[in-house]
N, C-alpha and C positions, 0 to 999 in steps of 0.2 A: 819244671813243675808238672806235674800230672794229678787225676784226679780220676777215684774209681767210678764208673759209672755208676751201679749198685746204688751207691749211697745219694746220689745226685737224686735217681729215681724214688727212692725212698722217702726222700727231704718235699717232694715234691708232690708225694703223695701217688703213684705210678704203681700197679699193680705188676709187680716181675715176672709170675706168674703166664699174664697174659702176653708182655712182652717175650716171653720165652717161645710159648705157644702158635701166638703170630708173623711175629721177628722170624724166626729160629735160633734165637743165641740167647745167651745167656749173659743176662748184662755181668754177672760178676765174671765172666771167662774170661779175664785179660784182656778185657778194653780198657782203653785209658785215653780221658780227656788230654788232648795237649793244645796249649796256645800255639795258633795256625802264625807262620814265619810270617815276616813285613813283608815278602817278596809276594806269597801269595795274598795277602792282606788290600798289597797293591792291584794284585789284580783282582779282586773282589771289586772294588772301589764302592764300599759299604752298603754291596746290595745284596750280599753274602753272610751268613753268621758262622757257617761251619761246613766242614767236609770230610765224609769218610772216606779215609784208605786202609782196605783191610781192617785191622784190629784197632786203629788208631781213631779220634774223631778231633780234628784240628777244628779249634771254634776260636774267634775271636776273643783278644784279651778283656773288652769291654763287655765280652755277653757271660763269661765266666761266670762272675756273681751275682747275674741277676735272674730276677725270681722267675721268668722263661727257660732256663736251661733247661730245665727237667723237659720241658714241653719239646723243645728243638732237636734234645737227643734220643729219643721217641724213636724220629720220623731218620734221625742218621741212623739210630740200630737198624731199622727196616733196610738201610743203603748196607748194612756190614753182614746183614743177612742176606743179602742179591747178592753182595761181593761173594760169601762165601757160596751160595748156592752155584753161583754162574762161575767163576773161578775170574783173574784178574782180566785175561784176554778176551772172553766173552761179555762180561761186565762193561766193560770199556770200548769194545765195538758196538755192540749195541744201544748203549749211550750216544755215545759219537755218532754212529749213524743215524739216530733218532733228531738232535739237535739239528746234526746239517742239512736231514733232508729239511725240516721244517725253515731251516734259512735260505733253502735254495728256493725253497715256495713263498718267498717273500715273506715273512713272518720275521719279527723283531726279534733282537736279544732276548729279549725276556718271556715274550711269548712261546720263541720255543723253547728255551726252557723248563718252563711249564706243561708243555703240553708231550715232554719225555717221559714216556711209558713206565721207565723205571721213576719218576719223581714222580707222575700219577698216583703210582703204588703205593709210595713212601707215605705222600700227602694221607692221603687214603685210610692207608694199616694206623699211622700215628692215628689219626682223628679218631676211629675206634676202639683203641687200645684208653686216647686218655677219655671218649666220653662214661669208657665200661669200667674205669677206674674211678673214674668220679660219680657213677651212680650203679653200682652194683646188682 
């Protein structure tokens, strides 16, 4: 199953426009929702809704249809936009490097998480994409 991003954004009330603008992508270029496999679902262990790789945005089967997807997939185009901007190998190093330094400095799973550069961003672009979409 897959699902086009586009119309998720649409349903949701999501200005494309400014996703195009901010993101850099185009939500209708050949992105496509897919439900994220058990394996990585396991390792989510439901602290996770979804994950960009490249063109793809794996989201859980349970967030699928619920009336936040529009809002989650926001904040992954911003991650398909650094993918493409940074390209895979860079993308991916500087994540990882960003996580682990923050765990070697003693910081929890999930705080560093958080406080990775690129999910700063993400956090960030999304929140002002949907607050410019919901009040023009």
């Amino acid at each position: 199953m897959s699902v086009r991003v586009g119309a998720v954004l649409a349903s949701a009330g999501v200005d494309a426009g400014l996703v195009r603008s901010m993101c850099g992508v185009d939500p209708d270029d050949r992105i496509r929702i897919v439900p994220a496999p058990r394996w990585l679902r396991l390792l989510w262990r439901g602290r996770f809704a979804a994950m960009a790789l490249g063109g793809r945005i794996l989201v859980r089967p349970d967030v699928l249809g619920s009336a936040t997807l529009g809002e989650l997939l926001v904040h992954e185009l911003v991650h398909v936009g650094q993918w493409r901007r940074m390209g895979f190998v860079r993308f991916l190093a500087a994540y990882l490097r960003s996580y682990l330094g923050f765990r070697v400095r003693g910081l929890a799973h999930l705080e560093a998480y958080r406080r990775i550069p690129l999910e700063v961003e993400a956090r960030e672009t999304a929140r002002l994409i949907l607050d410019r979409s919901r009040h023009p």
